[in-house]
C-alpha positions, 0 to 999 in steps of 0.5 A: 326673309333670307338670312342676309347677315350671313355675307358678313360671317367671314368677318365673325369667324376670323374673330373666334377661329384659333390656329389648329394645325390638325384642324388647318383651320383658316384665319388664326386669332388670339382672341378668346371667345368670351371677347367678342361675346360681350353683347347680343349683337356680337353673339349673332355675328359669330353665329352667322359664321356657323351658318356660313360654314354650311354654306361650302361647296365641300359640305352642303353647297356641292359635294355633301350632296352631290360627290359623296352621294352613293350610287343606288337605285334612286341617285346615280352617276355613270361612270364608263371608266374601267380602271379603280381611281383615288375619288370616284365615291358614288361607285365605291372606288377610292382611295385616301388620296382623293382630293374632295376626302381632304376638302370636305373632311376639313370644311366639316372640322372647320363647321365643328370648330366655329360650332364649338367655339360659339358653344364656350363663347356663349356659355363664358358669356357675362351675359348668360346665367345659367340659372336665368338663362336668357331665351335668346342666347338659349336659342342661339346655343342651340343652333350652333348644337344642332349645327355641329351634330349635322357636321359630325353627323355627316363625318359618321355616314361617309367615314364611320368613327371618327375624331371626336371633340365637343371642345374648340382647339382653344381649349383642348388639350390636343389637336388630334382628337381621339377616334371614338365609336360612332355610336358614343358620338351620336349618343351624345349628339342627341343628349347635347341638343335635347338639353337645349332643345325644349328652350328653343324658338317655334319656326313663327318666333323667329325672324328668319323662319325656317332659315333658322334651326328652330325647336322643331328642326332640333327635335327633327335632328334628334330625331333623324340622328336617332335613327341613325344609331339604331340603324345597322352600319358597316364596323371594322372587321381586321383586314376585311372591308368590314361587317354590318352590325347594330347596337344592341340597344338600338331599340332605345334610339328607334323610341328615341326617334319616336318620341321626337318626331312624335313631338314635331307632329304634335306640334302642329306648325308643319304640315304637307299643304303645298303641291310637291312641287311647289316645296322646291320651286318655292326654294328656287324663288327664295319663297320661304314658308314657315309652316309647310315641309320645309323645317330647315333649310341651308340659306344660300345667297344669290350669285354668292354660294351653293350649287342646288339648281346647278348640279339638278334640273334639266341640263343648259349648255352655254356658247362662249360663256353665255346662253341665248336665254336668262337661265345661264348654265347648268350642268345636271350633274346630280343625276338619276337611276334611268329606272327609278321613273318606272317604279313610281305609280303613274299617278303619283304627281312626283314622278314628272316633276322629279324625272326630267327628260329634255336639256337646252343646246345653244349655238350662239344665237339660238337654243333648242331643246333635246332630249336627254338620253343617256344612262341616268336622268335629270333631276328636277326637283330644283332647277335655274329654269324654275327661278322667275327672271333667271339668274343671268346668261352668264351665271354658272353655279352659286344659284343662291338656292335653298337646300331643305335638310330637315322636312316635315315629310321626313319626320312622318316618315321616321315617326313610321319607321321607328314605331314599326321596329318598336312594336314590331307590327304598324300601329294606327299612328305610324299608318296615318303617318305615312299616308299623310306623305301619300295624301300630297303625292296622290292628291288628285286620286285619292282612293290611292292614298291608303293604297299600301301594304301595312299588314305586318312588319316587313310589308309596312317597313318596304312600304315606308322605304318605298315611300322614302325613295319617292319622295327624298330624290337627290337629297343625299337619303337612298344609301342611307336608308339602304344602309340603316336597314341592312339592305343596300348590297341586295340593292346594289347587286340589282341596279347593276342587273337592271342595268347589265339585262337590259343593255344586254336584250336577252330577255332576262329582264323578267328576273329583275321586274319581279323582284322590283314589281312581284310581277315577270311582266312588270318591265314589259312596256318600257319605250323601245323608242320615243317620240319627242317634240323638239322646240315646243311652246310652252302653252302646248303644255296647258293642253292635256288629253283624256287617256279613255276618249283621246280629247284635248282639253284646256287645264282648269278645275282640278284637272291635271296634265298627264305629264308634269307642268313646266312652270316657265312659260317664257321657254320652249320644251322638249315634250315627250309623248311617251317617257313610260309607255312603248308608244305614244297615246294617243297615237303620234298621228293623232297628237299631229292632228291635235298640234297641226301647226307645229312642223313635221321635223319638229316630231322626231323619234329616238332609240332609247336604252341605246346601252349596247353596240358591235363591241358589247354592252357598253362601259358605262352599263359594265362600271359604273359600279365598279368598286362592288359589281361590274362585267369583265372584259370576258363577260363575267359578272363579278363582285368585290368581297374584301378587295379580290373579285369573284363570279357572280351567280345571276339571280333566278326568278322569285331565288333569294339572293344569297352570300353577297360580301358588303359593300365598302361605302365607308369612305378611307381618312384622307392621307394628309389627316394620316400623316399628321396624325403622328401613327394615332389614325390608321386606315381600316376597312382594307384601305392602304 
């Protein structure tokens, strides 16, 4: 059932919002909280105006997961431009006069300020007594708690310390709250909804279900801010770009994250049931499961909010406002690393519904398809082709679309993370966490399941990072646990150099294939050219063909296509016979002896990694991570150590790549934020 009361949060936040000129919170109001709280029903009109402030494309609509989402070896955005800009965050190329900063930083306060004043509002209410507290108002508390914790902790990731207030401007006696230490803020974030969170409802207590923060959402929050604290940050270092450093108690959050993803375990109300796929086609129908991954998801409304299915899936180009389809317009803005298909095992049933390689042209009257060949990937996990019906021929964003911001999957995987770095070996426990991940992504080959290394710490903490970086595309996670692990600069310098060596056609590729494969040969069969079939029927697709013999068998049983199954038979595709190989198997004449009635034109044959040309490796390969690594107009391979660049030694086979400065993805304070400040903000991190 989707949270419908939503559409009238507007109307709620204009009663509780008071004028903040550091907050510029909109639609000023005299009135005090306690006012509008003198029923139940009141209560639940200003808690939809919680939730409506998640729904904006400056925070969870859009640019939370899509312009702030950092460039790694999993999300990626291209960028062909060789000069620094004021907004380019994905390749750590900024400054505090970025226009989305501003936006989002203040939507983010705007989220915390309803928060806030839900909290007062509620706890002043005559109709709660703290000795008796009512379980409903209690539940709603705990809502608006956890809210505010995912808008600070959204703060905290892209801008390190920052303003910090647990009191609404109505009640506090500034309205420039003091910049506080990271830390302290999430410390007090997992104190504040841990005294709620045990009085909060089960998922199948509440109407809404999981469109609602439920207890277990509360402790997968905990949980997730948690681990956060225990993780290694970039901290301010003078006038450098900062240092990474961790708390030295952060095994007290690492037990923390335990304990309460332990007790969403425990629980037994989650659980990996559905096919992978099926979690997110499920969100692109407004299909919603109370049992399955999803713990929380951000309900969006259709035609109304949120951009998921927009920016992700398969590109659609309309001709005049329209498209000759019921889809509508996408732009696959969100995109991919053109690698990150390659790493997966091939019988991971993730990897063809994630990585998608075909897009839509439109002429006017008809459409084809394409395939999608640049410098990135298509991300399929949500996608306006998935929703039954469409949306509308003339329908661009506001897909109306759920987002899963807390899933069952995450919290094994954490459960796992956090008890290796407290045991400092993998426990039976922690292993079973993550093979239970494993057990839904390699349903069809089980013997693959427990097919990870878990012998020691580092071997099982690379394999739960690599099971994170199969299974959380295109939700905002990579760089973070990148980040959390004091491993993200490796990272980045290798992406740029799987990028720059294969552009470059050398043969220096082998280097980059044992780092990621332990294996010289690792790269050696990626598709020079591949074989596409243009306007293929979608019924094609039902068809599959034994790798071993080459026969062409119907699906049925528990047979599976080799390649992911589009799941709208009304659209015609882009099949490609060979995304992971150098040639099609079985051979391109045999795949035409198969599908004989489809044209010869229809089978064509393109160039792929096309990254170089007379001038060189193209700008795209050189800056796209511009802001740490990138290739000079010379030639030179060069990184960025607080603000001056200087040459890169190239990696060498199985050599431990040393003295990398950091990478400055702390994001500057918006300059506006600055201003108003009166001098008590200052930008560190080298930012002007």
């Amino acid at each position: 059932m989707k949270l419908r009361n939503i559409f009238i949060a507007g109307m709620s936040a204009v009663a509780l919002v008071g004028c903040s000129d550091y907050l510029e919170v909109d639609a000023p109001s005299k009135n005090q909280p306690q006012d509008v709280f003198t029923d139940a029903r009141a209560m639940e009109r200003a808690l939809n105006g919680v939730y409506a402030s998640m729904l904006s494309n400056n925070t969870f609509g859009d640019k939370l997961i899509s312009t702030f989402c950092r460039n790694s070896d999993v999300d990626f955005v291209s960028n062909s431009s060789q000069y620094t800009t004021t907004n380019k965050y994905c390749r750590f190329d900024c400054d505090p006069s970025g226009s989305d900063l501003k936006s989002t930083w203040d939507a983010l306060y705007h989220g915390i300020e309803l928060c806030s004043l839900f909290i007062e509002g509620a706890e002043g209410s005559p109709s709660y007594d703290p000795e008796r507290p009512d379980a409903d108002i209690v539940q709603m508390i705990g809502e608006a708690k956890v809210a505010r914790a995912m808008f600070y902790h959204e703060l905290i990731w892209n801008f390190g310390d920052v303003p910090f207030s647990t009191k609404s401007s109505q009640t506090s006696e500034t309205k420039v709250y003091p910049v506080t230490d990271r830390i302290q803020i999430l410390d007090f974030l997992i104190k504040d909804i841990a005294a709620t969170a045990d009085g909060m409802k089960t998922p199948d207590k509440i109407t809404e279900g999981v469109e609602r923060i439920s207890r277990l959402a509360a402790y997968a929050m905990i949980s997730r801010l948690a681990m956060t604290a225990g993780g290694w940050y970039l901290a301010p270092d003078g006038d450098t770009y900062g240092k990474m450093v961790r708390t030295p108690n952060y095994l007290e959050y690492y037990t923390i994250a335990r304990e309460y993803a332990d007790k969403v375990i425990k629980d037994g109300t989650h659980k990996l049931s559905l096919p992978y796929y099926q979690v997110f086609y499920n969100e692109c129908n407004n299909l919603v499961r109370n049992d399955d991954d999803v713990i929380f998801e951000i309900p969006f409304g259709k035609e109304s909010t949120g951009n998921i299915g927009y920016i992700h899936g398969p590109k659609m180009d309309q001709y005049e406002g329209i498209t000759p389809h019921p889809y509508g317009k996408a732009s696959s803005s969100a995109r991919l690393n053109a690698f990150y298909r390659f790493m997966f095992d091939s019988d991971d049933l993730r990897r063809d519904y994630v990585n998608q390689l075909f897009r839509y042209t439109s002429d006017g009257t008809d459409y084809s398809t394409k395939l999608e060949n640049s410098y990135t990937v298509q991300n399929g996990k949500w996608s306006k082709l998935w929703v039954n019906g469409g949306l509308g021929e003339a329908t661009e964003g506001n897909t109306g679309i759920n987002y899963p911001y807390l899933r069952y999957a995450d919290v094994l995987l954490m459960y796992a993370e956090a008890d290796n770095e407290i045991e400092g070996a993998p426990r039976q426990e922690a292993i079973d966490a993550v093979a239970e991940v494993r057990k839904r992504a390699f349903k069809t080959t089980p013997e693959k399941i427990q097919d990870f290394a878990h012998g020691n710490y580092d071997d099982f903490k690379k394999a739960i990072l690599d099971e994170r970086k199969f299974e959380f595309a295109g939700e905002n996670m990579r760089w973070r646990d990148l980040i959390r692990n004091n491993m993200y600069k490796e990272e980045i310098f290798w992406t740029f150099f799987r990028y720059y060596y294969k552009a470059e056609d050398m043969g220096n590729l082998p280097v980059v294939a044992y780092h990621d494969f332990e294996d010289e040969n690792g790269y050696n069969n990626l598709p020079a050219v591949i074989v596409r079939v243009l306007d293929m029927p979608n019924t094609y697709n039902k068809s599959f063909i034994d790798k071993e013999t080459g026969t062409v068998y119907a699906q049925e049983g528990d047979k599976i296509l080799d390649t992911w199954q589009f799941p709208n038979d009304g659209m015609k595709i882009c099949w490609t016979l060979n995304p992971y190989d150098r040639e099609p198997t079985p051979s391109l004449k045999e795949w035409q002896t198969v599908f004989k009635d489809i044209p010869k034109e229809k089978w064509v044959q393109e160039t792929v990694f096309d990254w170089s040309n007379d001038d060189g490796v193209k700008n795209e390969i050189r800056n796209s991570l511009l802001g740490y690594i990138y290739l000079d107009d010379s030639g030179l391979v060069k990184v960025v150590r607080n603000g001056v660049p200087e040459i890169v030694v190239e990696p060498e086979v199985g050599t431990p790549v040393e003295n990398l400065p950091e990478v400055r993805y702390i994001l500057p304070y918006p300059r506006d934020v600055i201003a108003r400040s009166q001098g008590k903000y200052v930008n560190k991190y080298g930012y002007n």
